[in-house]
N, CA, C and O atoms as CSV, one atom per row, in Angstrom:
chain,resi,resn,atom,element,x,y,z
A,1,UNK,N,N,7.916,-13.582,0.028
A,1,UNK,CA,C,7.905,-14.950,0.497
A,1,UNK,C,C,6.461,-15.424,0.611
A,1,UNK,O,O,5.615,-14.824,1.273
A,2,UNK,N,N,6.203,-16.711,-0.184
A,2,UNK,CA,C,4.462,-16.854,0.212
A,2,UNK,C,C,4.179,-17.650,1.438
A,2,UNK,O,O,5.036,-18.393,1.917
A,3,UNK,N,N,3.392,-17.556,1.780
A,3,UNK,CA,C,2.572,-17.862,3.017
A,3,UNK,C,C,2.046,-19.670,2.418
A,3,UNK,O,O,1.364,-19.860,1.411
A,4,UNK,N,N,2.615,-20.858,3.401
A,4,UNK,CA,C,1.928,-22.328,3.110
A,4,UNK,C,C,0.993,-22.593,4.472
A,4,UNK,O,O,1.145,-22.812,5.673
A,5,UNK,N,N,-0.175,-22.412,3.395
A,5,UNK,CA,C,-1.608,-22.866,4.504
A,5,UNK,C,C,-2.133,-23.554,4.278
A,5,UNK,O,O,-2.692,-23.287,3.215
A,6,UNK,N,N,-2.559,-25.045,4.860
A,6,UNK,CA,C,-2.981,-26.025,4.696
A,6,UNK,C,C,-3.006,-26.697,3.635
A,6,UNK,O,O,-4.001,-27.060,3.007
A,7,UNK,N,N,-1.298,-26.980,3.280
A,7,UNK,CA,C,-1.032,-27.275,2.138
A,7,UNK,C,C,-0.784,-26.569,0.543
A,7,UNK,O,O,-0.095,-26.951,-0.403
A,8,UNK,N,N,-1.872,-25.113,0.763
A,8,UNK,CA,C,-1.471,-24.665,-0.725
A,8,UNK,C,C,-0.934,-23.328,-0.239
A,8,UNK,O,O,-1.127,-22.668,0.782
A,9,UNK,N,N,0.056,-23.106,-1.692
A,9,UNK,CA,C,0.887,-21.888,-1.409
A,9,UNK,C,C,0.506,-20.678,-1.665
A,9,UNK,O,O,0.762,-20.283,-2.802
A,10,UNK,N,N,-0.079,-19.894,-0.896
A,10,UNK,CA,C,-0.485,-18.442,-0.935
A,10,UNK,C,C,0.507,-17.244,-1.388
A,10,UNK,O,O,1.279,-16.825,-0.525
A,11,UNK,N,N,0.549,-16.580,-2.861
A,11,UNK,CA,C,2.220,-15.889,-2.826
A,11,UNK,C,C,1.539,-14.412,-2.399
A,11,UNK,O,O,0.413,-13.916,-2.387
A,12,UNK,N,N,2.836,-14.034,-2.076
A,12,UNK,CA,C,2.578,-12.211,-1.738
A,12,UNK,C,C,3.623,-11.663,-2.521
A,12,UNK,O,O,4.218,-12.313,-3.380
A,13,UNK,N,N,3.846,-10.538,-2.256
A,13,UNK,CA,C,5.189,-9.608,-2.831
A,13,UNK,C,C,6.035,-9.390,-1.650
A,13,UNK,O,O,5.968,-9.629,-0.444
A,14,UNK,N,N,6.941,-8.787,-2.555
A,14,UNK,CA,C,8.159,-9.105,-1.898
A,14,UNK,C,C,8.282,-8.000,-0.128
A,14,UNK,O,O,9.152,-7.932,0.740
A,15,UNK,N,N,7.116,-7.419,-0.284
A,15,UNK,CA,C,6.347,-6.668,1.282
A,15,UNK,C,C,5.604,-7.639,2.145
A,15,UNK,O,O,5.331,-7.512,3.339
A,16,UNK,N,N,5.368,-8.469,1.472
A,16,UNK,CA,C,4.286,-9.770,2.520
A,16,UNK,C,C,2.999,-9.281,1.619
A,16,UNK,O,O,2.252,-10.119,2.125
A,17,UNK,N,N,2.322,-8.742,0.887
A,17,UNK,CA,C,1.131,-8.227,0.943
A,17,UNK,C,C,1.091,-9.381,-0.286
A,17,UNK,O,O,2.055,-9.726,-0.969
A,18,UNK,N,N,-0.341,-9.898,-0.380
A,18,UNK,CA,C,-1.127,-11.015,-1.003
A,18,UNK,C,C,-0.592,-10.354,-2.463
A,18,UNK,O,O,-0.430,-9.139,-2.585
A,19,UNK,N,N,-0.390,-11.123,-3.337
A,19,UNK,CA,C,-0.379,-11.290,-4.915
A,19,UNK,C,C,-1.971,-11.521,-5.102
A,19,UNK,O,O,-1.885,-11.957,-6.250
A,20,UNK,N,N,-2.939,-11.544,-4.913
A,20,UNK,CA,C,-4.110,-11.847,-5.239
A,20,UNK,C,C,-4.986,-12.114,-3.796
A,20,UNK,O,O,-4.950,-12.834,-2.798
A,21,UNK,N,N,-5.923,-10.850,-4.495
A,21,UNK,CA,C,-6.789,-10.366,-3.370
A,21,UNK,C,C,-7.832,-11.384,-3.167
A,21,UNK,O,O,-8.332,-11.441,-2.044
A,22,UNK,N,N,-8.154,-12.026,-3.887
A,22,UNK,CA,C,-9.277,-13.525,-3.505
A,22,UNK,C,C,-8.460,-14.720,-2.789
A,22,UNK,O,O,-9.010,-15.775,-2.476
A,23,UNK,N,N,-7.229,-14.478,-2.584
A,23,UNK,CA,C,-6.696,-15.580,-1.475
A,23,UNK,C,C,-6.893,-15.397,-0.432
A,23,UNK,O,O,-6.544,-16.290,0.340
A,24,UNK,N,N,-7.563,-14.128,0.160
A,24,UNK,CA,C,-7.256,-13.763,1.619
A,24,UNK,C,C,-8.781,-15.043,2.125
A,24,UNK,O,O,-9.271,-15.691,1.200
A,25,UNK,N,N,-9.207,-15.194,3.216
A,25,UNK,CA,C,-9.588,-15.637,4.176
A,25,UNK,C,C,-9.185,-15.734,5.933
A,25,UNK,O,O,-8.071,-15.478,6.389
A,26,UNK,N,N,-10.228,-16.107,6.633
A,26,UNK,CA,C,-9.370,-15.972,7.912
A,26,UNK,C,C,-8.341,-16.548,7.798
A,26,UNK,O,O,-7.273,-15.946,7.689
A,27,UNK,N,N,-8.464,-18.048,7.801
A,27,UNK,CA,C,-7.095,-18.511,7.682
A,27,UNK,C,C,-6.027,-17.187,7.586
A,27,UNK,O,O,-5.229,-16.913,8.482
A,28,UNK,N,N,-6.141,-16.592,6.600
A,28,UNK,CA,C,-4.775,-16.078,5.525
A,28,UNK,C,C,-4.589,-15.379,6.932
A,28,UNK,O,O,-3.709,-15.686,7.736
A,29,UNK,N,N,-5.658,-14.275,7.137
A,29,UNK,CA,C,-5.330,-13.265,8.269
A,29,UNK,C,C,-4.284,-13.386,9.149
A,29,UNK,O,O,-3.212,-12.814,9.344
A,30,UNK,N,N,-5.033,-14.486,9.722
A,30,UNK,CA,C,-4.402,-15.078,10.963
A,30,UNK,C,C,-2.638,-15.415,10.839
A,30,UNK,O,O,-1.787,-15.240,11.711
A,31,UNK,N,N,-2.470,-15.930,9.498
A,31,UNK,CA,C,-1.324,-15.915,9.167
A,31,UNK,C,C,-0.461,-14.655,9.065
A,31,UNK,O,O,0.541,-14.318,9.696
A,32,UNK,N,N,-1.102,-14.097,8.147
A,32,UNK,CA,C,-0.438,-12.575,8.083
A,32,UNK,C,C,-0.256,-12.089,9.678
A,32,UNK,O,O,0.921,-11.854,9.953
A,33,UNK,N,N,-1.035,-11.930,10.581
A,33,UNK,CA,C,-0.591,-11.549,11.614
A,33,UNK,C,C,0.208,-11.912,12.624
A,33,UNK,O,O,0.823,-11.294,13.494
A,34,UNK,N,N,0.026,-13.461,12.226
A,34,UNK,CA,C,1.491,-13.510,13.055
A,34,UNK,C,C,2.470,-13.428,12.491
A,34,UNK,O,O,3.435,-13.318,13.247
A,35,UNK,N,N,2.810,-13.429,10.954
A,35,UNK,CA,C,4.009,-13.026,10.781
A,35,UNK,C,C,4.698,-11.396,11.566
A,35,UNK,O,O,5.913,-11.247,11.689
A,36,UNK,N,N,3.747,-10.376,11.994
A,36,UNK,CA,C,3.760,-9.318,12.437
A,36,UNK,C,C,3.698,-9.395,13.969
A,36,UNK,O,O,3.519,-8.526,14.823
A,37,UNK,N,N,3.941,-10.946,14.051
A,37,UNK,CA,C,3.825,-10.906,15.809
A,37,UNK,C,C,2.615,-10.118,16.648
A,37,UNK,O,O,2.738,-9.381,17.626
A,38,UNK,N,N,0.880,-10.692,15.631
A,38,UNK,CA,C,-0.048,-9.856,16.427
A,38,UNK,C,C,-0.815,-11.297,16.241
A,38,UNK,O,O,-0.754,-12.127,15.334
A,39,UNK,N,N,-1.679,-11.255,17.657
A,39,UNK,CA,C,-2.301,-12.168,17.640
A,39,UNK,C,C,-3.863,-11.341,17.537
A,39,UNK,O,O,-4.138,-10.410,18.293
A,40,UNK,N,N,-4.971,-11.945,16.290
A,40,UNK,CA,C,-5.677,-11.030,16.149
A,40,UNK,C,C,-6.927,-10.877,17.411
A,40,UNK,O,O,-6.530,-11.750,18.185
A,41,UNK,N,N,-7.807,-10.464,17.866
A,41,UNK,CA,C,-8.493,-10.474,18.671
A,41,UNK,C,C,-9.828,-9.823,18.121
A,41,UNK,O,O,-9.697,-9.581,16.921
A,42,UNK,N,N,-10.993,-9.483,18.581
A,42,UNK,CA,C,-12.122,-8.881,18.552
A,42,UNK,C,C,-11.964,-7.278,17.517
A,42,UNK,O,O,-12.382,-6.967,16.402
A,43,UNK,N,N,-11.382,-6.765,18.269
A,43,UNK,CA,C,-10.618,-5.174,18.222
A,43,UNK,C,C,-10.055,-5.473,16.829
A,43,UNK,O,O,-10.594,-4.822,15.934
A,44,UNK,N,N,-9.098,-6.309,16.458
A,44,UNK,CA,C,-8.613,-6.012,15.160
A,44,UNK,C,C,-9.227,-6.897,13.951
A,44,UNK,O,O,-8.811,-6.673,12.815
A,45,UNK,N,N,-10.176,-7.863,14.157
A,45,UNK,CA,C,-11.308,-7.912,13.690
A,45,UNK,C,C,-12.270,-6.828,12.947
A,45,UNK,O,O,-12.565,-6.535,11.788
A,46,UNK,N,N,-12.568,-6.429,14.161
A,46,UNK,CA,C,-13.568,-4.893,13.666
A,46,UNK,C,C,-12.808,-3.913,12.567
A,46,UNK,O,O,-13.460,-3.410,11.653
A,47,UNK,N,N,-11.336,-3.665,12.720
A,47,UNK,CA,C,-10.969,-2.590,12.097
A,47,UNK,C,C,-10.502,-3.067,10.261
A,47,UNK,O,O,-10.484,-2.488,9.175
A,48,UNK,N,N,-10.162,-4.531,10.820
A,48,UNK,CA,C,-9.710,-5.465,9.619
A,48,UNK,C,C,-10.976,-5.480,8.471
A,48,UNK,O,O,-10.698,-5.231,7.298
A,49,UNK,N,N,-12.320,-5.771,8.856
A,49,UNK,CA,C,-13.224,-6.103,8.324
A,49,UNK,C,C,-13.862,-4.505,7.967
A,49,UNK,O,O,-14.465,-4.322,6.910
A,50,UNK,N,N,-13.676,-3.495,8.871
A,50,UNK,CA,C,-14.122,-2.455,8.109
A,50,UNK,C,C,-13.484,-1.853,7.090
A,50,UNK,O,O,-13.959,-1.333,6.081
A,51,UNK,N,N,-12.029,-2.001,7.545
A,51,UNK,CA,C,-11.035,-2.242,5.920
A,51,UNK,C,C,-10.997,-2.665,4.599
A,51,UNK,O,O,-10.397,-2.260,3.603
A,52,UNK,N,N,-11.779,-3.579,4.816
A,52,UNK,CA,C,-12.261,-4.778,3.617
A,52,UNK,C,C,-13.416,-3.970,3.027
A,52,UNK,O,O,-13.647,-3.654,1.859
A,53,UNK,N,N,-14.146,-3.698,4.283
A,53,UNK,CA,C,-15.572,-3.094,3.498
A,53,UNK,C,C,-15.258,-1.478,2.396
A,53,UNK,O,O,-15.807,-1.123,1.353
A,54,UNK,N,N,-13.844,-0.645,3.452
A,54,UNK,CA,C,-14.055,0.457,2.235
A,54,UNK,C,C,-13.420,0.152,0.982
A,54,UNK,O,O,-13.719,0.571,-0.136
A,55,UNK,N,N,-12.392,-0.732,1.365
A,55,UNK,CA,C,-11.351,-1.436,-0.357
A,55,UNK,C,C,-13.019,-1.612,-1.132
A,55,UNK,O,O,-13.266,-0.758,-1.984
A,56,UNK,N,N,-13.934,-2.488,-0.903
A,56,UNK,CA,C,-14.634,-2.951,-1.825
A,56,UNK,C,C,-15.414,-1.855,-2.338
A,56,UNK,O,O,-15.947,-1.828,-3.447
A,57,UNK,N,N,-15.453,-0.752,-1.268
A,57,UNK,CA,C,-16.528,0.341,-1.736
A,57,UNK,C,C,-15.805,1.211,-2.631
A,57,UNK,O,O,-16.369,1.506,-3.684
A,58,UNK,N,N,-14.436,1.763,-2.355
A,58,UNK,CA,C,-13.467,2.531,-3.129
A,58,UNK,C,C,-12.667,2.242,-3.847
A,58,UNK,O,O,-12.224,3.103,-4.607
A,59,UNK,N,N,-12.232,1.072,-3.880
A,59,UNK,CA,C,-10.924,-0.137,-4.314
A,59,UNK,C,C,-9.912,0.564,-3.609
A,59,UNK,O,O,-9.838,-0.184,-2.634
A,60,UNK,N,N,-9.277,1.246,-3.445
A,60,UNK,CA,C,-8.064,2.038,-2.387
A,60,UNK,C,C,-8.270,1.557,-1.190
A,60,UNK,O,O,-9.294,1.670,-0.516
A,61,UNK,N,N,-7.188,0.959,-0.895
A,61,UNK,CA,C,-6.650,0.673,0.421
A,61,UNK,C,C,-6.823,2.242,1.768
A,61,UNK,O,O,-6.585,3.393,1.404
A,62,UNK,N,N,-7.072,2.048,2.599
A,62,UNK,CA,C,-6.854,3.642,3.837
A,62,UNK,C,C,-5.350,3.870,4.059
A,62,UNK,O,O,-4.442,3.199,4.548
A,63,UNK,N,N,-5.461,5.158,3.471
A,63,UNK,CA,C,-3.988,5.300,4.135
A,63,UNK,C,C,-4.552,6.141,5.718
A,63,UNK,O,O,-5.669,6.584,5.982
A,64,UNK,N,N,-3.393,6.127,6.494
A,64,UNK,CA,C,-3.984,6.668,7.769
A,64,UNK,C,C,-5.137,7.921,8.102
A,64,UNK,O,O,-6.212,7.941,8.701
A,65,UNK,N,N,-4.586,8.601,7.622
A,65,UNK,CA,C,-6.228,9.857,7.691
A,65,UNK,C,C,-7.607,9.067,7.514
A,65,UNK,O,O,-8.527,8.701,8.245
A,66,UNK,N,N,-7.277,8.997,6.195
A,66,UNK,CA,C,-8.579,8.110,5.888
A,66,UNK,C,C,-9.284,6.928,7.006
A,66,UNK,O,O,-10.352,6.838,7.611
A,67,UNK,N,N,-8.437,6.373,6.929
A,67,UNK,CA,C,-8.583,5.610,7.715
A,67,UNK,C,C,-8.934,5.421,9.837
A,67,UNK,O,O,-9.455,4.712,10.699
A,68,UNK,N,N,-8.311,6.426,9.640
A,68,UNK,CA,C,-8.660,7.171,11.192
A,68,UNK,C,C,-10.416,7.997,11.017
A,68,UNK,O,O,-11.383,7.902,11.772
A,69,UNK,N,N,-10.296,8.583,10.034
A,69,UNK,CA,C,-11.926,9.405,10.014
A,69,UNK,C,C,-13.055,8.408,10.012
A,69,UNK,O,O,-14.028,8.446,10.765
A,70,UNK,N,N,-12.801,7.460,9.026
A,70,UNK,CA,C,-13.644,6.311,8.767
A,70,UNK,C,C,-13.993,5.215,9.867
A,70,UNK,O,O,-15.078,4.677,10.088
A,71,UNK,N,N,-12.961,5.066,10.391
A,71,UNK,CA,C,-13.254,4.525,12.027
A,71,UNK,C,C,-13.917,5.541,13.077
A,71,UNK,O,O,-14.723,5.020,13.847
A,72,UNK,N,N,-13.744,6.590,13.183
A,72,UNK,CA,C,-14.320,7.499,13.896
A,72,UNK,C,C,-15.978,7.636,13.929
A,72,UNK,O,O,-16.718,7.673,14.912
A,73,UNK,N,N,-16.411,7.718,12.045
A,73,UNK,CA,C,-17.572,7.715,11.536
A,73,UNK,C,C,-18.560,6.537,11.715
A,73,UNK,O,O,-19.774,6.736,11.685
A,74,UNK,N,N,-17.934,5.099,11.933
A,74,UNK,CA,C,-18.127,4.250,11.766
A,74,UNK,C,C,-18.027,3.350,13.225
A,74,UNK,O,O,-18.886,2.529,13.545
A,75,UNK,N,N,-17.084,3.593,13.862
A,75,UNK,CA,C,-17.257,3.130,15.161
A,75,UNK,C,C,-16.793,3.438,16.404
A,75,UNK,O,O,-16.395,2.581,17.193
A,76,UNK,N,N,-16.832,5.184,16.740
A,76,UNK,CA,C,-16.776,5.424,17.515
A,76,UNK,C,C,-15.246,6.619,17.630
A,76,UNK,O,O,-14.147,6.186,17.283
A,77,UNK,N,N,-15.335,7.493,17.938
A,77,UNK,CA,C,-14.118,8.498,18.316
A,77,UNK,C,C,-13.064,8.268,18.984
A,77,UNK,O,O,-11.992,8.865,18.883
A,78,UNK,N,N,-13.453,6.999,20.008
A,78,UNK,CA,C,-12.259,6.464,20.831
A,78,UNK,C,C,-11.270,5.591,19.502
A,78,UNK,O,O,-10.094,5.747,19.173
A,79,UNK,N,N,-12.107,4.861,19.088
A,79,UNK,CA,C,-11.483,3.632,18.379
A,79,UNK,C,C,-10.510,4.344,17.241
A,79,UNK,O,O,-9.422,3.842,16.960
A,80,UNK,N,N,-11.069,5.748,16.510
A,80,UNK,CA,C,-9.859,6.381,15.650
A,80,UNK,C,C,-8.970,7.301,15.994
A,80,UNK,O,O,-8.451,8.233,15.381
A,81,UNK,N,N,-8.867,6.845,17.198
A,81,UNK,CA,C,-7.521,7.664,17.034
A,81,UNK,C,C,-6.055,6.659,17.392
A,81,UNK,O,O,-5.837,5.596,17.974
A,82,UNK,N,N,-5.323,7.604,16.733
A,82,UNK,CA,C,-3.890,6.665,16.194
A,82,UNK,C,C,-3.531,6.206,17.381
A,82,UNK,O,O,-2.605,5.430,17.147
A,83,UNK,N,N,-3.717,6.235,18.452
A,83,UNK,CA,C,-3.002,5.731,19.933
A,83,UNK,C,C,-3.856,4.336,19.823
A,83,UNK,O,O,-3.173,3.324,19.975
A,84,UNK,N,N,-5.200,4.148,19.591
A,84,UNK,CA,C,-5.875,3.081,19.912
A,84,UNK,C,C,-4.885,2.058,18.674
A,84,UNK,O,O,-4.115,1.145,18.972
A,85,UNK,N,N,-5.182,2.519,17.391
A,85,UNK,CA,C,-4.710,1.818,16.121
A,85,UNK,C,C,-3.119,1.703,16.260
A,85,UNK,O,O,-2.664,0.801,15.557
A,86,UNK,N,N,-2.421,2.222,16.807
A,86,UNK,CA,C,-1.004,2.089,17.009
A,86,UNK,C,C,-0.981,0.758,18.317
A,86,UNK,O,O,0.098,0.167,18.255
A,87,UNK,N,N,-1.734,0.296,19.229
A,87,UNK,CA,C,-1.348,-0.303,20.046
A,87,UNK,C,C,-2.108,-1.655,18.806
A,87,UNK,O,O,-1.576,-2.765,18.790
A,88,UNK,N,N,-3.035,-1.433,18.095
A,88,UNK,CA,C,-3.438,-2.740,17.346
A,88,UNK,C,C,-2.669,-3.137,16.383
A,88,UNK,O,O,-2.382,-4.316,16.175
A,89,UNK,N,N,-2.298,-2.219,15.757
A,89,UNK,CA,C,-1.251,-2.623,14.754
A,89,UNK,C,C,-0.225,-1.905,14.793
A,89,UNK,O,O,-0.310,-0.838,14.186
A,90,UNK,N,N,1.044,-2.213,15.481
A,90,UNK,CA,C,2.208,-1.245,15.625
A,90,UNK,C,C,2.518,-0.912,14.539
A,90,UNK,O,O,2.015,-1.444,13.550
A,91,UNK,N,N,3.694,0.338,14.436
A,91,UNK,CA,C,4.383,1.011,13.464
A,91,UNK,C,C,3.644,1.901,12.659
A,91,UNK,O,O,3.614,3.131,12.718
A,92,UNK,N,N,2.931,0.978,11.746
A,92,UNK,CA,C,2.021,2.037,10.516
A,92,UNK,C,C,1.173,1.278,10.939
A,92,UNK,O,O,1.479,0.092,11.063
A,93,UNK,N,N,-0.081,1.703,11.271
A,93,UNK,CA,C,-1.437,0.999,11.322
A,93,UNK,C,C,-2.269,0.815,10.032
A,93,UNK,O,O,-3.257,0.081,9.996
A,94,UNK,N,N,-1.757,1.611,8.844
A,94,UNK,CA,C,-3.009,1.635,7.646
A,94,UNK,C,C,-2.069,0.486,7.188
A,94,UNK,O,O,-2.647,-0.572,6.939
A,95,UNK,N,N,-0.442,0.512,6.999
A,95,UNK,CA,C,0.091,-0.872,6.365
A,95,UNK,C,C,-0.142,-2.052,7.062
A,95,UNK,O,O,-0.438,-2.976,6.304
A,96,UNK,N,N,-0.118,-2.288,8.017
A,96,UNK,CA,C,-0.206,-3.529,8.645
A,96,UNK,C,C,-1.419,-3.908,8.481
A,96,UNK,O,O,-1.678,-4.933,7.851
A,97,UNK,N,N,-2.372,-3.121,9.036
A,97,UNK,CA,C,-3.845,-3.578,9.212
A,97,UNK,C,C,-4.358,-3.897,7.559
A,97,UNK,O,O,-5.003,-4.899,7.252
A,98,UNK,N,N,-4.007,-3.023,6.767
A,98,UNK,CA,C,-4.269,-3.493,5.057
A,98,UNK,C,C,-3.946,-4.766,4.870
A,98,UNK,O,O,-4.732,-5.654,4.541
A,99,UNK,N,N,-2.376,-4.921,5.147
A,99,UNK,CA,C,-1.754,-6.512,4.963
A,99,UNK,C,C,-2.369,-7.312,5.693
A,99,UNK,O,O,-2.931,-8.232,5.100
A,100,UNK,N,N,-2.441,-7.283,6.606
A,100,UNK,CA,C,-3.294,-8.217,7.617
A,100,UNK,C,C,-4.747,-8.373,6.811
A,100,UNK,O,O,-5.253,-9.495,6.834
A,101,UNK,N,N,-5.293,-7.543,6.254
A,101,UNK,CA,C,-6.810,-7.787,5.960
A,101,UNK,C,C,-6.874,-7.844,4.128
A,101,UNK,O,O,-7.763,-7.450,3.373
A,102,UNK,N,N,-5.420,-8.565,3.800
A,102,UNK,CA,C,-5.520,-8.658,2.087
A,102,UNK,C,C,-5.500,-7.859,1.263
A,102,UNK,O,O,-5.553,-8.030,0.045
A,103,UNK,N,N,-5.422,-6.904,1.850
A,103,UNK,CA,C,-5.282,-5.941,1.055
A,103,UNK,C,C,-4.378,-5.010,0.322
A,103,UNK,O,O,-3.307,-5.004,0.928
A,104,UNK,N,N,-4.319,-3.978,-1.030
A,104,UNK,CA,C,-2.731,-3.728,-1.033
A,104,UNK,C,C,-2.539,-2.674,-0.219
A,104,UNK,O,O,-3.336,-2.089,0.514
A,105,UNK,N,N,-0.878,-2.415,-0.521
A,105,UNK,CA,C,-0.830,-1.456,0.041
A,105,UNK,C,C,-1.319,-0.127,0.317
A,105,UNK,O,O,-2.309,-0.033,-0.409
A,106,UNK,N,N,-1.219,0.703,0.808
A,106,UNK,CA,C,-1.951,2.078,1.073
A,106,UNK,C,C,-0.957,2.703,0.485
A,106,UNK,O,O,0.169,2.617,0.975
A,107,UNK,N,N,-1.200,3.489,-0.737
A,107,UNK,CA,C,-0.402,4.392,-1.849
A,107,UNK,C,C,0.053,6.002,-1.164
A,107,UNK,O,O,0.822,6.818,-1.672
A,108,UNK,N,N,-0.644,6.108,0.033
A,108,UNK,CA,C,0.490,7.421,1.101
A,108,UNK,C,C,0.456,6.881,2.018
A,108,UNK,O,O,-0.302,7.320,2.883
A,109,UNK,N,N,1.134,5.843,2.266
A,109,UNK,CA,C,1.784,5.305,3.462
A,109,UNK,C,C,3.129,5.457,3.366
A,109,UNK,O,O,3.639,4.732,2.512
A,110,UNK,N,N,4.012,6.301,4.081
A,110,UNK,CA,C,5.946,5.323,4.152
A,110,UNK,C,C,6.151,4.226,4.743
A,110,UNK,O,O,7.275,3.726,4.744
């Protein structure tokens, strides 16, 4: 179902995740997250945008390991572990937080 933001139609797949990775912007974010019933804040900011930064460095999305070490390395031991990232992005934290930050999916995620 695509996402209508300020008039133009943003499509995703049939997961919510963007059809095209140059549509994302805050705007988009913000959208994506509330479809997930998260309102974004500071905290998922930081993890969203460091997300972005390894897609561009690796092109691969984090699946959770990854993604837990890389936060650890990067900002702190509290912030990676899955209890912190589970209260920011429930359920799967590497899918949500990917979708939320434009990105595709994480290829070992269920």
């Amino acid at each position: 179902m695509p996402l209508f933001i300020a008039g133009k139609i943003i499509p995703t797949d049939n997961e919510g995740y963007l059809a095209n990775l140059n549509d994302w912007n805050e705007e988009v974010a913000h959208a994506l997250a509330k479809s997930g019933n998260i309102q974004l804040s500071d905290q998922h900011w930081e993890i969203i945008l460091l997300m972005r930064r390894f897609y561009m460095k690796y092109k691969i999305s984090p699946a959770m390991r990854v993604l837990s070490k890389t936060i650890k390395i990067e900002l702190g031991q509290d912030k990676g572990q899955s209890i912190y990232l589970m209260k920011l992005f429930p359920g799967s934290p590497a899918k949500l937080a990917s979708k939320i930050a434009g990105l595709p999916r994480p290829t070992n995620c269920i």
